[in-house]
C-alpha positions in Angstrom: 0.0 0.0 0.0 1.3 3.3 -0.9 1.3 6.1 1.3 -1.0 8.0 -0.9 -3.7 5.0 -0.5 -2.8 5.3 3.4 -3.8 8.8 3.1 -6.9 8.3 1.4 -8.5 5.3 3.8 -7.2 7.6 7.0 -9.2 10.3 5.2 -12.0 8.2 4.8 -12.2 7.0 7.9 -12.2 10.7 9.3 -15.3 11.5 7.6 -17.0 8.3 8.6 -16.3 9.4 12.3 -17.2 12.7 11.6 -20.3 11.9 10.1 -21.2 9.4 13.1 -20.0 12.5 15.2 -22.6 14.9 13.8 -25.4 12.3 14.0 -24.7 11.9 17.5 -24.8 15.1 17.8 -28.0 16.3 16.3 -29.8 12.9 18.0 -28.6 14.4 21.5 -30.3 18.0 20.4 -32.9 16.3 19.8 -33.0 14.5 22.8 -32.3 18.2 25.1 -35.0 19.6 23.4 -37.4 16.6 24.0 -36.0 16.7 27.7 -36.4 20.2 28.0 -40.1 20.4 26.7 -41.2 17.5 28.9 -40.2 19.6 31.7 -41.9 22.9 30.6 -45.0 20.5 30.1 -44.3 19.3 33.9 -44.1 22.6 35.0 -47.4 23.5 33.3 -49.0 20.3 34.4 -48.2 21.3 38.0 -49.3 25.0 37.8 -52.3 23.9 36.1 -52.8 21.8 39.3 -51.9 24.9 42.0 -54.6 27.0 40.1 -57.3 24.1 40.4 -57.6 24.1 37.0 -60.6 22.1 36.8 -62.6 23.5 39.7 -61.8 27.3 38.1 -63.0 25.9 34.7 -66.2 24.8 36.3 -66.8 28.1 38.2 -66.5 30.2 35.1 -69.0 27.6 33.2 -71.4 28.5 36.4 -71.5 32.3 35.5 -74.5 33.5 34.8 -73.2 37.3 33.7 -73.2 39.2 30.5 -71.2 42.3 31.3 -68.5 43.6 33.4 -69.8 45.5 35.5 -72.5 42.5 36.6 -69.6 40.3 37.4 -67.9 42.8 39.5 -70.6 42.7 41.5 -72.2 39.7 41.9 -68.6 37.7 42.1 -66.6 37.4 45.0 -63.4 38.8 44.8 -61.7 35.4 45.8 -63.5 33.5 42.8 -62.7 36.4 40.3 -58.9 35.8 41.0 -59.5 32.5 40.6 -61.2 33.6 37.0 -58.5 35.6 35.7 -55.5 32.9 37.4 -57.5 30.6 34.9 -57.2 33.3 32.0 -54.1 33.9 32.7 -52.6 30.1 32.8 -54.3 29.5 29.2 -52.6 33.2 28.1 -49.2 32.1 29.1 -49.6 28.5 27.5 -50.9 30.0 24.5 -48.0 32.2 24.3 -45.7 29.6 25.1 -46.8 27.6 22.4 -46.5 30.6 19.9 -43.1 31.5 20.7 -41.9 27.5 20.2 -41.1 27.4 23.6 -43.4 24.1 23.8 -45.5 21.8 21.1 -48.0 24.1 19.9 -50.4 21.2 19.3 -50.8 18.9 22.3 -51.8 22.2 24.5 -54.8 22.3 22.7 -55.5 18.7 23.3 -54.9 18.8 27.0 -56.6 22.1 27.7 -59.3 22.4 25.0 -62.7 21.5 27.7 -61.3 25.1 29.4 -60.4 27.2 26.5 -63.6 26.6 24.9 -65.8 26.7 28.0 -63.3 30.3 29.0 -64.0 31.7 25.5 -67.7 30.9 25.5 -68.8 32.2 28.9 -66.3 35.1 29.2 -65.6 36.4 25.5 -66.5 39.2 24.7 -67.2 40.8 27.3 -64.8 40.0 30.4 -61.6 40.9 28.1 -63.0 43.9 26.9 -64.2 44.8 30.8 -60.8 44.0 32.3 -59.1 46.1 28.9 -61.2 49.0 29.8 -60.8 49.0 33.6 -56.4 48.2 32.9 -57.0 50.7 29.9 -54.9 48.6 27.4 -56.5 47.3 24.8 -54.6 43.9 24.1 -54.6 42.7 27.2 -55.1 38.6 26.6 -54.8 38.8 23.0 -52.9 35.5 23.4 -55.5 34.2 25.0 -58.6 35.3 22.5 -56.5 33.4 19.5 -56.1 31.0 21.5 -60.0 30.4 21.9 -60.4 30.9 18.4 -57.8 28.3 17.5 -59.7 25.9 19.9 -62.9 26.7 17.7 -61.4 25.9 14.8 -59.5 22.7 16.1 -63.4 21.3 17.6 -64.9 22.5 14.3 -62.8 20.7 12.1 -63.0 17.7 13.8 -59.8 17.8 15.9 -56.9 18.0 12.4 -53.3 17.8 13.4 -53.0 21.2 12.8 -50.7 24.0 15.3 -51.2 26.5 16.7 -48.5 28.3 15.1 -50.0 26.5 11.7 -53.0 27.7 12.8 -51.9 31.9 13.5 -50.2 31.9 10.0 -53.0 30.3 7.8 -56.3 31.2 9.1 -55.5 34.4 11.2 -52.7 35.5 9.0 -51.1 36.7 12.3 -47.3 38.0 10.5 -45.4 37.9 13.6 -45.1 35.0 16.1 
C-alpha cells in the first residue's frame, strides 16, 4: 500500500467518524429539546394543578353574567382571582406555544374543555371589561386566539393542525 492510499482510507475514515459525530450530535439535540419540553409541560401540568384548574374551569361555566360590571358585583373577589389565574394560565400557554417554547399542538389537546368553556362564557365581554378597567387594549390577545384556534381545532373535527400553523394560515397573524 502506498502512502498516498494510506492517506486516502485515514481520510476516509475521518469523515466516517465525523459523520457518526454529527449524527450523535443532532440525535442528542434532539434528545435536550425533548427533555427540555417535557419539563416545561411538567411545569405547566403542575401549575395547572396549583390554580385548580378544573374547579376554576367549572366556576367560570357556572357564571351566569353578561357584562363587566354584573360580574364585578355579583362575584366574590376570591372566585374572580381565581377567573383571571385561569385566564391567565391559558394566556401564558398559548403564548408559550406561539413563541416555540413548547409543542403548539398537544396544549390544545390537554386544555381544550377550558379554552372553549373560557371563551364561551367570558368572551367578549370579560376581556374587553378588564381592557377597559387596565386601559390597554390587548390585554389577553394570546388568549382570544387562543379560543379561536380551539374553535377551529373542535370544528374541524380535531386535524393535526398547530397552533403556530394555525396563526399563519387562518388568522394570517405576520409575527409569532
Amino acid at each position: 500500500m502506498t502512502e498516498a492510499e494510506i492517506k486516502m482510507y485515514v481520510d476516509i475514515a475521518t469523515l466516517v467518524v465525523l459523520t457518526f459525530t454529527l449524527v450523535v450530535v443532532l440525535w442528542q439535540a434532539f434528545l435536550i429539546r425533548r427533555t427540555l419540553e417535557a419539563d416545561t409541560f411538567a411545569s405547566i401540568e403542575e401549575r395547572a394543578e396549583g390554580i385548580g384548574l378544573s374547579e376554576s374551569t367549572d366556576l367560570v361555566n357556572s357564571l351566569t353574567c353578561s357584562n363587566y360590571a354584573t360580574y364585578e358585583a355579583t362575584v366574590s373577589p376570591p372566585d374572580q382571582a381565581r377567573v383571571r389565574k385561569l385566564v391567565d394560565f391559558l394566556n401564558d400557554v398559548s403564548h408559550l406555544a406561539r413563541a416555540g417554547y413548547i409543542n403548539d399542538y398537544y396544549p390544545i389537546r390537554l386544555y381544550a374543555p377550558a379554552i372553549l368553556t373560557c371563551g364561551r362564557k367570558l368572551l367578549p365581554w370579560w376581556v374587553d371589561g378588564l381592557r377597559a378597567k387596565r386601559s390597554y387594549k390587548f390585554l389577553y390577545n394570546n388568549f382570544v386566539f387562543f379560543y379561536k384556534y380551539a374553535e377551529y381545532w373542535e370544528r374541524h373535527h380535531y386535524p393535526k393542525k398547530g397552533y403556530r400553523w394555525y396563526l399563519r394560515r387562518v388568522e394570517h397573524v405576520a409575527e409569532l
